[in-house]
MARTIVEX-621692 format. One record per residue (C-alpha): residue number from 0; residue in one letter; x, y, z. Coordinates in Angstrom, 3 decimals, decimal comma. Layout:
N
(node NUM "A" (X Y Z))
...
***
This chain:
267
(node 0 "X" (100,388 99,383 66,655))
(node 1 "X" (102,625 101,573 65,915))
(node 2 "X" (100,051 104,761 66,564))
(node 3 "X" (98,992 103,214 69,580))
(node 4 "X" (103,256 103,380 70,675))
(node 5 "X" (103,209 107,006 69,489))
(node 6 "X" (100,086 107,969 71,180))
(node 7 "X" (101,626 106,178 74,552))
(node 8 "X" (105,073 108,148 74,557))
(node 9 "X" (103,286 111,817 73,936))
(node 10 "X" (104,167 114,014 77,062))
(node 11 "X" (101,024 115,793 78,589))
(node 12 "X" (101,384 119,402 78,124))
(node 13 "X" (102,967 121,099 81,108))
(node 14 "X" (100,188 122,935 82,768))
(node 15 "X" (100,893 127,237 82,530))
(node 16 "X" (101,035 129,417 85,725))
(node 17 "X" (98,097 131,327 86,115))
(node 18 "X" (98,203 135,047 86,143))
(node 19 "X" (97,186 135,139 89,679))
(node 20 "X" (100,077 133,331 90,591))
(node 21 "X" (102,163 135,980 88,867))
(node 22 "X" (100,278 138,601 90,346))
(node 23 "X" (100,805 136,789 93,760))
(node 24 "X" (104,192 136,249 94,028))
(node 25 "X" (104,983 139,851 92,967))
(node 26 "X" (102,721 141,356 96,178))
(node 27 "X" (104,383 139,186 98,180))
(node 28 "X" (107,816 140,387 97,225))
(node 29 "X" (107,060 144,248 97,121))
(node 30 "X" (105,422 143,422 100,801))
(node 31 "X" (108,443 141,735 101,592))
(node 32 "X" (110,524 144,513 100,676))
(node 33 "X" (108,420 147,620 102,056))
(node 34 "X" (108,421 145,390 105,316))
(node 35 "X" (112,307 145,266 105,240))
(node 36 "X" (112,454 149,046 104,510))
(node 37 "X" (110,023 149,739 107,278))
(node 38 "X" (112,105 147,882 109,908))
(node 39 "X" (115,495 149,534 108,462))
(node 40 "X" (116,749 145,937 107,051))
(node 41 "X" (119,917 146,013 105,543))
(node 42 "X" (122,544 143,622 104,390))
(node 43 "X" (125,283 145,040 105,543))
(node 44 "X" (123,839 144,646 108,989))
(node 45 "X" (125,660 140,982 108,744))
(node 46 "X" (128,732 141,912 107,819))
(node 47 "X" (129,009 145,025 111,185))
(node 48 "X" (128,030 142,157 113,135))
(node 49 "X" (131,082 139,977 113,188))
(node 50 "X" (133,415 143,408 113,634))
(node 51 "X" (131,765 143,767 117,065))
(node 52 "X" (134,744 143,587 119,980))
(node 53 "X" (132,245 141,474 122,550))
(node 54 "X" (133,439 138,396 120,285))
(node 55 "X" (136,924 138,533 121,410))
(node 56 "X" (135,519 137,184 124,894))
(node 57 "X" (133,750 134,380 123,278))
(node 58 "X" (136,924 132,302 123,893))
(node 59 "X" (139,290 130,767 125,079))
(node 60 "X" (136,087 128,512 126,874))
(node 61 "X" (137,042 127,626 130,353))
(node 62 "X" (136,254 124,240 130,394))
(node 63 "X" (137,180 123,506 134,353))
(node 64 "X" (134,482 126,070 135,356))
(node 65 "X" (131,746 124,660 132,176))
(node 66 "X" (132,348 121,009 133,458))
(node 67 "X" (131,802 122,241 137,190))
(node 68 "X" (129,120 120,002 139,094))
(node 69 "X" (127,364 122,769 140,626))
(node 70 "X" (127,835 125,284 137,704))
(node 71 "X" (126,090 123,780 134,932))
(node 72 "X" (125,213 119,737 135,158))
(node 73 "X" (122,774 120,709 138,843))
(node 74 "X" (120,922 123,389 136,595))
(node 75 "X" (121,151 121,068 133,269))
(node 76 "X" (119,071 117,990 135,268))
(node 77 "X" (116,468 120,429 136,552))
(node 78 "X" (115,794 121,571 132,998))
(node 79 "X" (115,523 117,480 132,474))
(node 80 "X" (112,826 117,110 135,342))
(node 81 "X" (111,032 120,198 134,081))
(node 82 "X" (111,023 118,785 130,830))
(node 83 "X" (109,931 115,530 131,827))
(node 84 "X" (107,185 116,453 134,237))
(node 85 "X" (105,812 119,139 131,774))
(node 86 "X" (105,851 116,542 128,919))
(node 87 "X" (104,062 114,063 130,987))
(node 88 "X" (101,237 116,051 132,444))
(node 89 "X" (101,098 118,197 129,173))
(node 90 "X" (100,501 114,979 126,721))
(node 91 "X" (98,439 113,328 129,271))
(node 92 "X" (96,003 116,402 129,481))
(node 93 "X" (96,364 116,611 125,707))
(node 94 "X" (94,486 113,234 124,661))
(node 95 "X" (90,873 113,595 126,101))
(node 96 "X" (91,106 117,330 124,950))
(node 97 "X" (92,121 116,239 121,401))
(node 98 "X" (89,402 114,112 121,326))
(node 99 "X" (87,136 116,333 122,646))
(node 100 "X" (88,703 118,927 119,514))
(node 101 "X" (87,915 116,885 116,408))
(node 102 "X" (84,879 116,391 114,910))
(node 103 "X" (85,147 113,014 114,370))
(node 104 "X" (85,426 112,330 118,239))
(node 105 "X" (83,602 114,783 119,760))
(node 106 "X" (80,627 114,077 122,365))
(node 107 "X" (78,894 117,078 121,299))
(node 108 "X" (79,208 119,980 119,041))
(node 109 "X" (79,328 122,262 122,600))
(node 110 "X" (81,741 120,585 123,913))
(node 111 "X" (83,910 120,565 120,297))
(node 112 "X" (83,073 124,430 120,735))
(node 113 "X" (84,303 125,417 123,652))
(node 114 "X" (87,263 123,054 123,790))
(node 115 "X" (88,397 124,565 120,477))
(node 116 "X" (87,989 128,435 121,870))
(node 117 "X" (89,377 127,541 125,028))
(node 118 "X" (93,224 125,725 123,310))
(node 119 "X" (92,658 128,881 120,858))
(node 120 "X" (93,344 131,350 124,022))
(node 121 "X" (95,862 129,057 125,232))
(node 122 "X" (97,756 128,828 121,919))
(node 123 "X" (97,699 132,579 121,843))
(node 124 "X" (99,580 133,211 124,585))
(node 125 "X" (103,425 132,639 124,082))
(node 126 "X" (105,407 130,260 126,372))
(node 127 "X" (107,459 132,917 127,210))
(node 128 "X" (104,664 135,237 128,654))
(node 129 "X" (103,473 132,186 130,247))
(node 130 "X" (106,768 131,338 132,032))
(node 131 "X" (106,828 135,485 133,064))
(node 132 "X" (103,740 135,201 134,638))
(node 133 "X" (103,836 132,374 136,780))
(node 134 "X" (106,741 133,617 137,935))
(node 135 "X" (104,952 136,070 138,904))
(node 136 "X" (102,330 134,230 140,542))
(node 137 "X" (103,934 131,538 141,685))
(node 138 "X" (107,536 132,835 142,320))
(node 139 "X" (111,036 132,468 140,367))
(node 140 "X" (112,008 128,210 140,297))
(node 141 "X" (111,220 125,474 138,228))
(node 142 "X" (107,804 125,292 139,972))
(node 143 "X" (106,588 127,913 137,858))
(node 144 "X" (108,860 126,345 134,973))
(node 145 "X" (106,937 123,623 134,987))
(node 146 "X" (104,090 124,421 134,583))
(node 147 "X" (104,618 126,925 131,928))
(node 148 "X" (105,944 124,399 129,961))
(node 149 "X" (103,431 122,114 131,066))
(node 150 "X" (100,562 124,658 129,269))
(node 151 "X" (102,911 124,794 126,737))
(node 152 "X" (103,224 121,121 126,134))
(node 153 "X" (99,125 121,081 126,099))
(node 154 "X" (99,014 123,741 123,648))
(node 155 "X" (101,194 121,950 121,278))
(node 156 "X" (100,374 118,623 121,492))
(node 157 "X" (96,624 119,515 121,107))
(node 158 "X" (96,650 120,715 118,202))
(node 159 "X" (98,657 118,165 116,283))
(node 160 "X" (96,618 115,185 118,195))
(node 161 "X" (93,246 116,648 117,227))
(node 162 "X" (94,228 116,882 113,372))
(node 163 "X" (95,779 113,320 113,512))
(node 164 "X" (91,824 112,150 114,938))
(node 165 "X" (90,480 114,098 112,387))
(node 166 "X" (92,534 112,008 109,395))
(node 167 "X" (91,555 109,115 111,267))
(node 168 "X" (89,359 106,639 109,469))
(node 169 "X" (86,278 106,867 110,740))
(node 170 "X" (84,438 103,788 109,440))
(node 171 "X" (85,937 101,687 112,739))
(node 172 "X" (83,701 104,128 114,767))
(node 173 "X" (80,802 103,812 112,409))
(node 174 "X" (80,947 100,060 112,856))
(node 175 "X" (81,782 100,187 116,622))
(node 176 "X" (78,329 102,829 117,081))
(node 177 "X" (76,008 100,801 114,541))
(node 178 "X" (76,708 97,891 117,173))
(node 179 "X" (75,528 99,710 120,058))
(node 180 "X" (78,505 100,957 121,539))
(node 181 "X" (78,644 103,667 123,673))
(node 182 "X" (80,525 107,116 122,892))
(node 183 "X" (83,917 106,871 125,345))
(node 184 "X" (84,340 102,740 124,635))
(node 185 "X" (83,601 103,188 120,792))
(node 186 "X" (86,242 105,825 120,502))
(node 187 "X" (88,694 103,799 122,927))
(node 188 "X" (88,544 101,081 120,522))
(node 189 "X" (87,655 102,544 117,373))
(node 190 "X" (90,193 105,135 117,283))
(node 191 "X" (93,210 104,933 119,757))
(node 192 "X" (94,286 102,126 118,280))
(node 193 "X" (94,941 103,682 115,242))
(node 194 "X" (96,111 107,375 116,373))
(node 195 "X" (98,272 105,995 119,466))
(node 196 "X" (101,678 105,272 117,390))
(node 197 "X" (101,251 109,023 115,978))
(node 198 "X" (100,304 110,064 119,973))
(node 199 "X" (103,648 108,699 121,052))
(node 200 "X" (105,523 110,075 117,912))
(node 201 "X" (104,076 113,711 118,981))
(node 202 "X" (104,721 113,203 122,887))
(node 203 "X" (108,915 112,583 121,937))
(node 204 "X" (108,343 115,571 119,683))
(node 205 "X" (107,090 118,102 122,859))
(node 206 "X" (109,819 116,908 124,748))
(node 207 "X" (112,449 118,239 122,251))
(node 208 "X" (110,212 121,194 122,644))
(node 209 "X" (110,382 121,426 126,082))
(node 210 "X" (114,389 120,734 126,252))
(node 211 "X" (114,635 123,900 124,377))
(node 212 "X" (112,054 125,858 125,733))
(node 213 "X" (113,354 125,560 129,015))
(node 214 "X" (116,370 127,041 128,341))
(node 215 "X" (114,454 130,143 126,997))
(node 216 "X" (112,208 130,249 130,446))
(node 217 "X" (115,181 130,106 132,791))
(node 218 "X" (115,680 133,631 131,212))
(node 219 "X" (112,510 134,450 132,915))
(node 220 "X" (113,341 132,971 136,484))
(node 221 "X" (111,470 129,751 135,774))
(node 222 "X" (114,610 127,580 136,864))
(node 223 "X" (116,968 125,289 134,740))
(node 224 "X" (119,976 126,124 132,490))
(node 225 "X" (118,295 128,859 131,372))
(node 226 "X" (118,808 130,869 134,418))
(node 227 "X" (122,503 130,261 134,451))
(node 228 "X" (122,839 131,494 130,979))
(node 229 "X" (120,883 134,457 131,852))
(node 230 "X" (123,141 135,288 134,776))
(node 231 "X" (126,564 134,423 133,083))
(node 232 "X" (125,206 136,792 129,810))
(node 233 "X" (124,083 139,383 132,325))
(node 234 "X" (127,434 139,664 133,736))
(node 235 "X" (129,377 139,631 130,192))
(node 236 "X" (130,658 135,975 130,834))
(node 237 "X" (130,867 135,372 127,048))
(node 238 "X" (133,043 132,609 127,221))
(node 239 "X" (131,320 130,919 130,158))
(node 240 "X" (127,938 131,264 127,842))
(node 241 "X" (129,856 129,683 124,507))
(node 242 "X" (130,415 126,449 126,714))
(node 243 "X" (126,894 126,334 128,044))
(node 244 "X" (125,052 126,406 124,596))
(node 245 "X" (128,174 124,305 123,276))
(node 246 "X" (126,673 120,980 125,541))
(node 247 "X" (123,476 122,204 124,707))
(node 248 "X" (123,704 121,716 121,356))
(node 249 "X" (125,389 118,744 121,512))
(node 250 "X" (122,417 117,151 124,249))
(node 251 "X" (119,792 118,635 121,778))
(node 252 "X" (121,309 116,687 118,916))
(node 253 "X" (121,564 113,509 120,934))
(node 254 "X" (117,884 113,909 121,896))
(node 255 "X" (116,823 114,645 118,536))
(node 256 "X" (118,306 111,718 117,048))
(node 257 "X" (117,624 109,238 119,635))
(node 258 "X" (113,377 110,862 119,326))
(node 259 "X" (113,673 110,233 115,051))
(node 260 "X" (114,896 106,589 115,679))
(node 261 "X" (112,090 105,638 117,695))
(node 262 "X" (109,467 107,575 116,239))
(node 263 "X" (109,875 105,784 112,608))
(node 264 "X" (109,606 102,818 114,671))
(node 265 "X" (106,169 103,781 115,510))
(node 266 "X" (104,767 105,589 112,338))
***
């Protein structure tokens, strides 16, 4: 008895790093410092930074001029509609392209192909660049915000929809094609049912996306907040700027919490 107690409470031998783990970690570090040194990285960048004079007009914030109508809520609920619209369209493009992306849902290994290479090019191409050139095309407003964001949206959800398919458990669609079912109603009922909460989950995700991105576009000309910020900073309105991101923050936070709340709900 009392061996069997003995033989119960040994530890198990912690296992050792391997020497490729050594010899890993110390690459990356001598990369990581040769990359600094290339780029002229230095610490006491941080410190020069706050003695710059431009942070003297930071503040005092006017507030009356911030809380303005026209100044900054008008612009703030266009970024909302381009957010919204983008999210919608983006997500809604999104699901037959996901399942069209994994292997467990795919018609055919063409189309799983070509749908892959295709989100690949898309992916590749920053939202950014996209926002600059269908402003371009299109011309500077939230029409062309939109639908940056909207490729954007795509892009993202895409690829985190297709790997959610792929973990899906894929004796349902086993079952539901051994009974004669065709492709599009076996994976309707086979495999939404199980993905959708995650779907949902993702979708309140790309919004908080898009809320931020579209501050970033409106740099660009592609309407929203973002173009007032770009216009106050282009005209050294520091403290005009502070009060901007200030209830940006704060609306980001709010969004952000109320999106966590309701996606443990659903996962």
């Amino acid at each position: 008895m009392s061996d069997t107690a003995a033989a119960v409470t040994v530890r198990p031998r912690k296992p050792r790093p391997q020497i490729r783990s050594y010899v890993l970690v110390i690459a990356l570090a001598a990369f990581t410092l040769f990359a600094a040194r290339q780029i002229g990285f230095r610490w006491g960048s941080f410190i020069d930074m706050w003695t710059n004079p431009l942070w003297d007009r930071f503040w005092p914030v006017p507030w009356d001029w911030v809380f303005n109508r026209h100044n900054v809520f008008d612009p703030l609920i266009e970024t909302f509609q381009i957010a919204i619209i983008s999210t919608v369209i983006g997500c809604s493009l999104a699901l037959p392209i996901g399942f069209a992306m994994s292997k467990l849902t795919t018609p055919s290994t063409p189309v799983f192909w070509v749908s892959r290479f295709v989100m690949n090019i898309v992916r590749a191409i920053p939202d950014l660049l996209w926002g600059k050139l269908l402003v371009t095309a299109i011309g500077i407003g939230a029409f062309a915000g939109s639908w940056a964001l909207t490729i954007f949206s795509l892009a993202v959800m895409v690829k985190l929809f297709s790997e959610t398919v792929d973990a899906a458990d894929p004796l349902p669609l086993e079952a539901a094609r051994a009974a004669g079912g065709r492709h599009t109603p076996a994976v309707r009922t086979a495999v939404l049912p199980d993905v959708f909460p995650a779907y949902v989950a993702y979708a309140l995700y790309v919004f908080e996306l898009n809320i931020r991105a579209s501050l970033v576009l409106g740099l660009v000309g592609a309407g929203g907040i973002g173009r007032v910020v770009e216009t106050q900073r282009s005209t050294f309105n520091f403290d005009r700027l502070l009060g901007i991101l200030i209830i940006m923050f704060a609306i980001v936070i709010i969004i952000e919490q109320i999106s966590v709340a309701i996606r443990k709900r659903l996962v």
